[in-house]
C-alpha positions in Angstrom: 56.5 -84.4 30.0 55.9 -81.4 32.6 57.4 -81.4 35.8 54.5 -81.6 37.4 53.3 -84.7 35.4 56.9 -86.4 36.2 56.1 -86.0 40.1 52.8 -88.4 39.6 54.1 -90.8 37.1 54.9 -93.5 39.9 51.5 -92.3 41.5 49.7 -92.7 38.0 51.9 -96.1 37.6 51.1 -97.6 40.6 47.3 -96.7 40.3 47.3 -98.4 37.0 47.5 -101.7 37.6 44.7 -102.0 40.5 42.2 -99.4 38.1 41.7 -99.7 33.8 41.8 -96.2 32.9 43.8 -94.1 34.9 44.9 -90.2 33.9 47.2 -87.4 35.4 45.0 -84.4 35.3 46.8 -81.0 35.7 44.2 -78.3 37.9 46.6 -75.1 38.4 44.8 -71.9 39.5 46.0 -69.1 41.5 44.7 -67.2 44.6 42.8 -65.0 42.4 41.1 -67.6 40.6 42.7 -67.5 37.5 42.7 -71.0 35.8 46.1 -72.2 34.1 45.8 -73.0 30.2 47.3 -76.4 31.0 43.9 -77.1 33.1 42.6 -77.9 29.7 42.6 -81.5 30.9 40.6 -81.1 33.7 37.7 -79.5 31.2 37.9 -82.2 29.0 37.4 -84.6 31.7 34.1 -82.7 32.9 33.2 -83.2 29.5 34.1 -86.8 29.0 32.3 -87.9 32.2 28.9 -86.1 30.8 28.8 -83.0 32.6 26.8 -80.3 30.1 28.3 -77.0 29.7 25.5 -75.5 32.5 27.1 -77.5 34.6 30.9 -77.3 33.8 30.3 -73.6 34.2 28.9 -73.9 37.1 31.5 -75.8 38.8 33.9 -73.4 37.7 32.5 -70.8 38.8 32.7 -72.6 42.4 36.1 -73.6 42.2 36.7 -69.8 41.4 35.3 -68.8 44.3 36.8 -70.8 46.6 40.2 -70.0 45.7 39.0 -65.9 46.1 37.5 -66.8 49.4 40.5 -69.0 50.4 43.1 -65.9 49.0 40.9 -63.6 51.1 41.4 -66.1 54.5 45.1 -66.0 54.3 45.7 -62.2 53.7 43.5 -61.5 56.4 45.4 -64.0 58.4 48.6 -63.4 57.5 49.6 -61.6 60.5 48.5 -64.0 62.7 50.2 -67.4 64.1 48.3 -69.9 62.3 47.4 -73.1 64.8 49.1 -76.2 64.1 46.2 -79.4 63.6 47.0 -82.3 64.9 46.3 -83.5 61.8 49.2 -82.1 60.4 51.6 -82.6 63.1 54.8 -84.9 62.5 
């Protein structure tokens, strides 16, 4: 089992017994938009919820661009202090 997968299993566990069918899906892509070969999961689930292949590319092709634009954000920010949300404040 990846270590990735091992991290969720109580997640997945615990999810299981108030849901039927419950997966761990792996989505790993880099800054650059460069999908992992372990996302394989993920594009079989667009597949097995009925998504047609227009549309699975489509969303890809979003995703993609996100992570670019999102890259982009934090080198041109890189240099500067980044505010601390509430939100995200312990």
């Amino acid at each position: 089992m990846p270590k990735k997968a091992q991290n969720y299993r109580d997640l997945v566990e615990q999810q299981s017994i108030k849901f039927t069918n419950i997966a761990f899906i792996n989505f790993s892509m880099s800054a650059l938009g460069i999908i992992d070969k372990c996302t394989s999961d993920f594009l079989d689930m667009l597949i097995n919820v009925q998504f047609d292949i227009a549309t699975k590319n489509c969303m890809l092709r979003k995703i993609t661009t996100f992570a670019i634009r999102e890259s982009y954000y934090i080198f041109r920010t890189q240099s500067k202090e980044w505010p601390n949300p509430e939100l995200i404040s312990y």
